[in-house]
N, C-alpha and C positions, 0 to 999 in steps of 0.2 A: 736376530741373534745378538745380543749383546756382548762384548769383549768379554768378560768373566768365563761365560759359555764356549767361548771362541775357546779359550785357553784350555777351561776343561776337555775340551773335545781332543785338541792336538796333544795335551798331556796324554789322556791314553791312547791314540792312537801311535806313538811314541813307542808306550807300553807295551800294546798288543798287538801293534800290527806292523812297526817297520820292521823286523826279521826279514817279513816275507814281504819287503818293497819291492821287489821284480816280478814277482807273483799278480800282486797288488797293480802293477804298473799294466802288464799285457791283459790283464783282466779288462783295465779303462782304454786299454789300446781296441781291445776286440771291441768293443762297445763301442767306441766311437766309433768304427769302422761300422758296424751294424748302422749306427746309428744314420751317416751319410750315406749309405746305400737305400735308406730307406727313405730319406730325403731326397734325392734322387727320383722317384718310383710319382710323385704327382705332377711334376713340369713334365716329364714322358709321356704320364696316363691322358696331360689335357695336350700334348701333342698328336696322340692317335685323335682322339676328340674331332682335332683341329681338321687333322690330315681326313678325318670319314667325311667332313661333312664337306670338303672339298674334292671328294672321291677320289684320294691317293692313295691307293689300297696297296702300294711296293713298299711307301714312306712306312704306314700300317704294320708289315709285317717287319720291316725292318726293328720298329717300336718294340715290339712283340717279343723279336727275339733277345733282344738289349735288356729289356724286364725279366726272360727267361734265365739268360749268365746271371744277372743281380739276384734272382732266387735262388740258383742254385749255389752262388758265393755266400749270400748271406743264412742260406741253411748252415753249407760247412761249419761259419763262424759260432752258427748259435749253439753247435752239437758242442766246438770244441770250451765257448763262454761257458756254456752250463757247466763242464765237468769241472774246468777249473774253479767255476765260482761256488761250486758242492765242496769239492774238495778245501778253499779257503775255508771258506763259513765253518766246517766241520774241526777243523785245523784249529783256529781261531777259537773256535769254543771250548776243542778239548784243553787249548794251554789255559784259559781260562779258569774253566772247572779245577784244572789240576795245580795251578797258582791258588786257589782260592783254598779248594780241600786243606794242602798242606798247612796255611795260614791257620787255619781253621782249629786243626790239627794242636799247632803249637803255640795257640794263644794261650795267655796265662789264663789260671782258676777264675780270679775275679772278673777277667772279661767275657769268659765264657757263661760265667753264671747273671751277666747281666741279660744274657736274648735266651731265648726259647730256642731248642732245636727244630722247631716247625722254619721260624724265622731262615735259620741257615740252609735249611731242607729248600725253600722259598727260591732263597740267591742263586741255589745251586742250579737249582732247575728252572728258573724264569729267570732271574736278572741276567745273566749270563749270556743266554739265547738275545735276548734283548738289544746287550752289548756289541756282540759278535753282529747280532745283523744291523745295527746299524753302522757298524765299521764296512761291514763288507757290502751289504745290499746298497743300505743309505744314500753310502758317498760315493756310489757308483752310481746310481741312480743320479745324484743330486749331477753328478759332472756331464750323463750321455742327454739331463735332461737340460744344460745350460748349455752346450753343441746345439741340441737342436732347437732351443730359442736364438741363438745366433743366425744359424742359418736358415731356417725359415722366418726370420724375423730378416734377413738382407732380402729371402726372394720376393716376401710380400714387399716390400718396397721397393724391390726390383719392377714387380709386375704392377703395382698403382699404389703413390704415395696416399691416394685421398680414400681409397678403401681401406690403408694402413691404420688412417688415424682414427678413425671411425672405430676400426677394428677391437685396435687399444684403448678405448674411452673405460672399460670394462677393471682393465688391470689391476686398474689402484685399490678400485673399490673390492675386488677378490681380495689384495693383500690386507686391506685392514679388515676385513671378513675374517681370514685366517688369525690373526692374528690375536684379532679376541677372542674367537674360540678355543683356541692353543691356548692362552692364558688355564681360562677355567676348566680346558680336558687336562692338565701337566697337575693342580689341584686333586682332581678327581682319580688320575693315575696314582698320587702318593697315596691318598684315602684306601686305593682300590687293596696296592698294596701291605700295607699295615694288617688291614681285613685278610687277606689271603694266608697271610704268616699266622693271625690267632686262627685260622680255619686250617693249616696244615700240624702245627703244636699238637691242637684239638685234637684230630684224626691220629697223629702218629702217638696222643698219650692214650688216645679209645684203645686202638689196637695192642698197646701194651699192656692194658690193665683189662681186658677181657675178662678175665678169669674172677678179679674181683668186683666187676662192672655187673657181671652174672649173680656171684655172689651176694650182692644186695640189692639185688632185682635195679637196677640201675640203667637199664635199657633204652625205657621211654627215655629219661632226664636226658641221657647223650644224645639219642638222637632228636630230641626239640633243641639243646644245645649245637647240634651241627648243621642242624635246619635255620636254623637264628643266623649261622655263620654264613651259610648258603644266599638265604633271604636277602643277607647286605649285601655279598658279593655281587647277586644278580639284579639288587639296587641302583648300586652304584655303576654296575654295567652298562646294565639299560639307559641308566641318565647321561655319561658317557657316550654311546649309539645316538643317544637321540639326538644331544649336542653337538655331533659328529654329521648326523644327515641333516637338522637345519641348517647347519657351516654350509653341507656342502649342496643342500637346496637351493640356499640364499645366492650362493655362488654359481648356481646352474642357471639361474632366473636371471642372475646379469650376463651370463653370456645368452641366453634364447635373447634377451632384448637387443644386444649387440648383434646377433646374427641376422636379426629380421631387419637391422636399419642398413648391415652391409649387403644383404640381397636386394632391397629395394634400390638401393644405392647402384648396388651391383646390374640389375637389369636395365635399369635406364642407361649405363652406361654402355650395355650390348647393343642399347636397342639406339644408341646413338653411334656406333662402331668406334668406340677408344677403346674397348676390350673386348678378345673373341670370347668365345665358350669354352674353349679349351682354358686359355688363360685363365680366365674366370673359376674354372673349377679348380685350376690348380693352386690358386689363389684362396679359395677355401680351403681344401687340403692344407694349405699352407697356413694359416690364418688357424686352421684347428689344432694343429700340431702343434703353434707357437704357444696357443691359450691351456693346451691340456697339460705341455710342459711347465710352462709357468703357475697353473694348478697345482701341478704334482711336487716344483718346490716348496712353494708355502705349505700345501701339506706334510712336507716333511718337517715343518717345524713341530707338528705332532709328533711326528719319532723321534724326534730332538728332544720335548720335554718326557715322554717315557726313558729315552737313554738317559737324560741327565736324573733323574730319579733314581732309574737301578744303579748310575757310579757312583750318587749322592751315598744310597743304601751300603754299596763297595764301599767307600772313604768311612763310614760309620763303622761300620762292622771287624774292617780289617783294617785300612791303612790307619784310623787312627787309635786301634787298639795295639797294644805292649805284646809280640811273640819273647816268649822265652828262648834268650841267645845266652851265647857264650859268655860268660860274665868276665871272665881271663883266663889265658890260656894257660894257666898252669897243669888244668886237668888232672888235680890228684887222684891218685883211690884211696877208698876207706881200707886202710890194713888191717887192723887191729878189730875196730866196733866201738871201741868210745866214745858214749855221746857226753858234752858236755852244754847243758840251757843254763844263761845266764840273766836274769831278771827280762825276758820276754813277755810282753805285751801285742797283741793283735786287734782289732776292730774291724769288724764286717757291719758296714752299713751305718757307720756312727754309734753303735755298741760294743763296749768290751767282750771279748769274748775271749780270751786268755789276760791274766792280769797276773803281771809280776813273778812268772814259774821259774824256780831254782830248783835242778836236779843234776846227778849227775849217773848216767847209766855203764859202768866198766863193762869191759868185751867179754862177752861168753855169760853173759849174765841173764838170767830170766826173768823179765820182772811184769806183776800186772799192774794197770792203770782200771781204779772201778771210780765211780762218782755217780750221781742221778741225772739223769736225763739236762742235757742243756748244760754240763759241766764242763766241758770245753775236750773231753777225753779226743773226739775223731780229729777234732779242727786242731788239737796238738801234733798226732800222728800227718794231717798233712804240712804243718808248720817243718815238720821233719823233712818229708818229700819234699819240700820247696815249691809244694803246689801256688801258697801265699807269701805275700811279703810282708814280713811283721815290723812294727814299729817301729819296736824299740829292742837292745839289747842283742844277746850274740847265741849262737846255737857253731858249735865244733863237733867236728866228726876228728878222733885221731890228731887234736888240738890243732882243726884246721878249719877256721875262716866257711861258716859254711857261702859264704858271699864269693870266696876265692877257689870256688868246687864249681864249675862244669855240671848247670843240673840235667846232661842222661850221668854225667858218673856218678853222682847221688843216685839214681834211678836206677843204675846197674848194680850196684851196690847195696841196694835197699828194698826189699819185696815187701809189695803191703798189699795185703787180702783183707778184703772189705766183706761186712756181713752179706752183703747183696752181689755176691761177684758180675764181672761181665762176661756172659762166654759168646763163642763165635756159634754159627750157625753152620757147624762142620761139624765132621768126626771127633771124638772123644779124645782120639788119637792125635789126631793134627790140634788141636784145644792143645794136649799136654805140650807138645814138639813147640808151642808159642815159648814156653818158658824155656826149652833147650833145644833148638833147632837139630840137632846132632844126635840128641840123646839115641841110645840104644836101647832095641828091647828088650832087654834083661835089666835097665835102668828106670825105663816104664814100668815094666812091673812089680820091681822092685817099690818103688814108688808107692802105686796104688795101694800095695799091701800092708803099705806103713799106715796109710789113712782107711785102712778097709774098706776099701772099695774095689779088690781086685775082682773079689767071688759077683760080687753085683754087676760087673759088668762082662765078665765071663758069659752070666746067666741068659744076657742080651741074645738076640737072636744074629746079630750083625760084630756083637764083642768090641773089640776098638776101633771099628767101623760103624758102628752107628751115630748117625747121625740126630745130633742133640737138639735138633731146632733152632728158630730165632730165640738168644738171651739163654737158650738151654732147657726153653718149657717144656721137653718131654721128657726131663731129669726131674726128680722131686726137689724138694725147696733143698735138703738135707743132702742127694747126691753131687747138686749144682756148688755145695759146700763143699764137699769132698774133693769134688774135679777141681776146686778154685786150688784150695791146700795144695793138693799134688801135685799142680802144673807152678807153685810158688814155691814149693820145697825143689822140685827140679833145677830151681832156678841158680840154688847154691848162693846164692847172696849172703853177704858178712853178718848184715843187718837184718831182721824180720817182724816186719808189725804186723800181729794178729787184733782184726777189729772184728770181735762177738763171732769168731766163723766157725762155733758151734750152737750157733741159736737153732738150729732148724734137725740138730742132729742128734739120736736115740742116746741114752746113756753110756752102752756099750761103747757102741761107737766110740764117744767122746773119750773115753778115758784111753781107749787104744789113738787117738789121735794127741793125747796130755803125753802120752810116755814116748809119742814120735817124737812132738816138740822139746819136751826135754833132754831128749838124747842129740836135737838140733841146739841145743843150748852150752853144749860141752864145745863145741865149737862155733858157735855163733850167737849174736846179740839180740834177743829175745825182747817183746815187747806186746803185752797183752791187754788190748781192753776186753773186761770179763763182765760176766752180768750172772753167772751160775756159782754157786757154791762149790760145784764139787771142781770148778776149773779155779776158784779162790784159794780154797781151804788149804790148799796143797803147794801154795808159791810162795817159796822165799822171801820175796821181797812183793810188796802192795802199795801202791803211792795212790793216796787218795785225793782225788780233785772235788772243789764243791764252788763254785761260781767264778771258773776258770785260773784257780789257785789250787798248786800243790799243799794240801793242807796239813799231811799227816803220812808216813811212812812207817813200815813196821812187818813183822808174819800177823799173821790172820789171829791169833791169840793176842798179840802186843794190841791190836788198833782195837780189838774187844773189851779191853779192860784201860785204854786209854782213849781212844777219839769215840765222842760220840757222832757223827755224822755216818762214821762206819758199824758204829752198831745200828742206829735207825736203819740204813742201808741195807746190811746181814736181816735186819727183819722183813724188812719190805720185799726182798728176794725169797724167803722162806717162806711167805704167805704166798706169794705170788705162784712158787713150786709144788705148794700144797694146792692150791686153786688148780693147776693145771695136770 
């Protein structure tokens, strides 16, 4: 183990495991204690030995019963080690998991959009476990098994220095055995890794997209696709296993040739009377114990290169990704709804994708945002959320700093409903209760009947109790609309950005949910990206974007007879309506 690793190791163990140093302490206590009991148990075993063949049958039972107190103490200890070392490990992993979730949680947009959620799924449920048991199992192990090199390593040289050496001819040759194979399985663990995150992604995006996997008869291709992912994993496993039983072949063959030159060694030396049979056998025992521990730490330099893996994976993932903090404590609220963009610029990926936007949005105003596909419309609306950090230039909420804003108070402050909402895999009810924890039900349904959806769900056989599925799949595309609206208009926020959250919903509908939002408009700050006519034709104000610039401002008659990007626009929508 090289210093680097040294230091990795004690840094997190710093992290996740001194809290519980006194836990952690009587854990290595009971262990040890086990451990010399059980050392103990073969200088006694070759004492009766000694004592039958001299026919001392009192010495005998006396033996006998000295073995018996030692088992029955060292049960005690093992009932009470397990429970505490169940209880650490499980300990240990949940503050883990629950350090990492959060991280998770509140890392910024563009770190989250660099991994996969297979990836994160991945850490949660395997690196973690990994972690914890090498903190807890490892370095317990690594300490009851350097005891009982100690001390079975004083009594074979207690009992004969020249069977000792003989003994140990074997050692060195394990350690660099281990050694190179800990190289190339630490290799083979990152590889295995990487493999398992594109085969969890895989699996967790099959199962989301079901329904359109069905829809294009797409069955076979995912599962030859997850068979592909399978095939490496159990690639890479097997050559790992296999890598793992030659180490530990190679290493069983230097101890059998060690063992036959100290029995041979060892009978001439009976048969010459410098050692009895008892001696002699406990001398083995002893001699086995010292070489399986001594096995079992270099084997742990295997758990060593998988832990330093998964905290490699940790330090990638979290510590050296940006969570969204507190940027200063001034913690304004938005009062009023005033937005004001001043020449903002953003880039995802070494592409502009907003370039130079000057607008300026007053409170209680309505206004939509249209453009074609790839014109910067959603990735403005998160520049608003402070999902992204833009370049260049200033965005003010209430001519404040949005840099000197606390982003949950931007977030409290600001409801954005996205075409695709997320719903929870609960009640319809407890879904709305996310936006107003409080709310009442005469504000619930108040609510729903603003977006018409109160009679649809009445109609349910379960009402505000039924429960909507994972994502909300037993809601049509159009109701999973509806529940997003209601549970965002609950939310009473200053500010409100609506992204296309009438795409999936009937005409009716839509206009009964144009005249909620308007009437959300007499008091609150309004902001639409639109892609239908009849949510256009009818808004005051239309700021049109076309390769991440505001190009063009106007009602729906002004930009017809003055920009053309919004007529081509207005046409390409009209065709489109007609098509469908």
């Amino acid at each position: 183990m090289v210093n680097k690793d040294v230091k990795v190791i004690i840094k997190y163990y710093l992290k996740f495991i001194k809290q519980y140093n006194c836990i952690f302490v009587a854990l290595l206590v009971l262990s040890s204690i086990s451990s010399i009991i059980l050392l103990i148990n073969p200088i006694l075993n070759g004492k009766i030995l000694d004592y039958a063949l001299n026919m001392q049958f009192q010495d005998v039972l006396r033996i006998v019963i000295y073995l018996l107190m030692l088992f029955v103490m060292n049960s005690i200890i093992s009932v009470i080690y397990t429970y505490i070392n169940n209880y650490l490990q499980n300990k240990v992993t949940y503050d883990i998991k629950k350090e990492t979730f959060k991280k998770i949680i509140y890392l910024k947009m563009e770190d989250l959009n660099e991994n996969s959620i297979g990836k994160y799924m991945s850490f949660l449920e395997g690196d973690t476990n990994t972690i914890s048991s090498f903190y807890i199992n490892t370095i317990n192990s690594f300490f009851t098994y350097t005891i009982k090199i100690f001390c079975s390593g004083f009594f074979i040289f207690r009992i004969s220095i020249k069977l000792s050496l003989i003994g140990l001819i074997s050692l060195p040759i394990m350690l660099i055995i281990n050694y190179y194979f800990g190289k190339t399985i630490k290799k083979l663990q990152e590889k295995n890794r990487k493999i398992f995150d594109k085969y969890t992604s895989n699996v967790q995006e099959t199962f989301s997209g079901l329904k359109e996997i069905k829809g294009l008869c797409l069955e076979n291709w995912v599962e030859q696709k997850n068979n592909l992912n399978l095939d490496n994993i159990f690639k890479v496993n097997m050559r790992r296993s296999t890598l793992s039983s030659f180490g530990g072949l190679a290493q069983n063959l230097t101890g059998f040739l060690m063992q036959i030159a100290v029995y041979l060694v060892g009978c001439y030396m009976i048969g010459t009377k410098k050692i009895t049979v008892g001696y002699f056998s406990a001398f083995i025992n002893y001699l086995n114990q010292f070489l399986s521990s001594a096995q079992q730490i270099t084997s742990i330099n295997i758990s060593l290169q998988s832990t330093l893996v998964s905290i490699d994976r940790y330090e990638k993932l979290i510590t050296n990704c940006q969570t969204e903090l507190i940027v200063n404590n001034e913690n304004e609220t938005i009062i009023n709804g005033d937005i004001t963009v001043e020449n903002i610029t953003f880039s995802y990926k070494n592409k502009k994708v907003i370039n130079d936007i000057n607008l300026t949005i007053r409170a209680n105003e309505m206004v939509a945002i249209v453009g074609a596909n790839g014109s910067g419309k959603t990735t403005f609306l998160s520049l608003l959320m402070g999902f992204y950090k833009f370049e260049y230039g200033k965005i003010y909420f209430d001519e404040i700093d949005i840099s000197k804003i606390d982003f949950s108070t931007i977030r409290k402050n600001i409801t954005y409903i996205q075409q695709h909402p997320f719903l929870f895999n609960d009640t319809i009810k407890n879904n709305l209760l996310v936006g107003k924890e409080d709310a009442t039900d005469e504000e619930i349904k108040k609510v729903c009947e603003s977006v018409y959806f109160y009679d649809t769900i009445m109609n349910l056989p379960d009402g505000f109790n039924t429960v909507i599925g994972e994502c909300g799949l037993k809601l049509s595309g159009g109701q999973r609309q509806q529940l997003a609206i209601a549970r965002g208009i609950l939310r009473n926020s200053k500010i409100f950005l609506f992204d296309e959250i009438t795409s999936n919903i009937d005409g009716i509908t839509e206009k009964h949910i144009l005249n909620t939002i308007r009437n959300l408009s007499k008091q609150h700050t309004v902001i639409i990206i639109a892609h239908r006519n009849t949510m256009i034709v009818e808004m005051p104000r239309i700021i049109v974007f076309d390769n991440g610039k505001n190009i063009a401002e106007g009602t729906h008659f002004e930009l017809l007879n003055n920009c053309l990007q919004y007529q081509n626009l207005f046409k390409e929508i009209n065709k489109e309506e007609k098509m469908t």
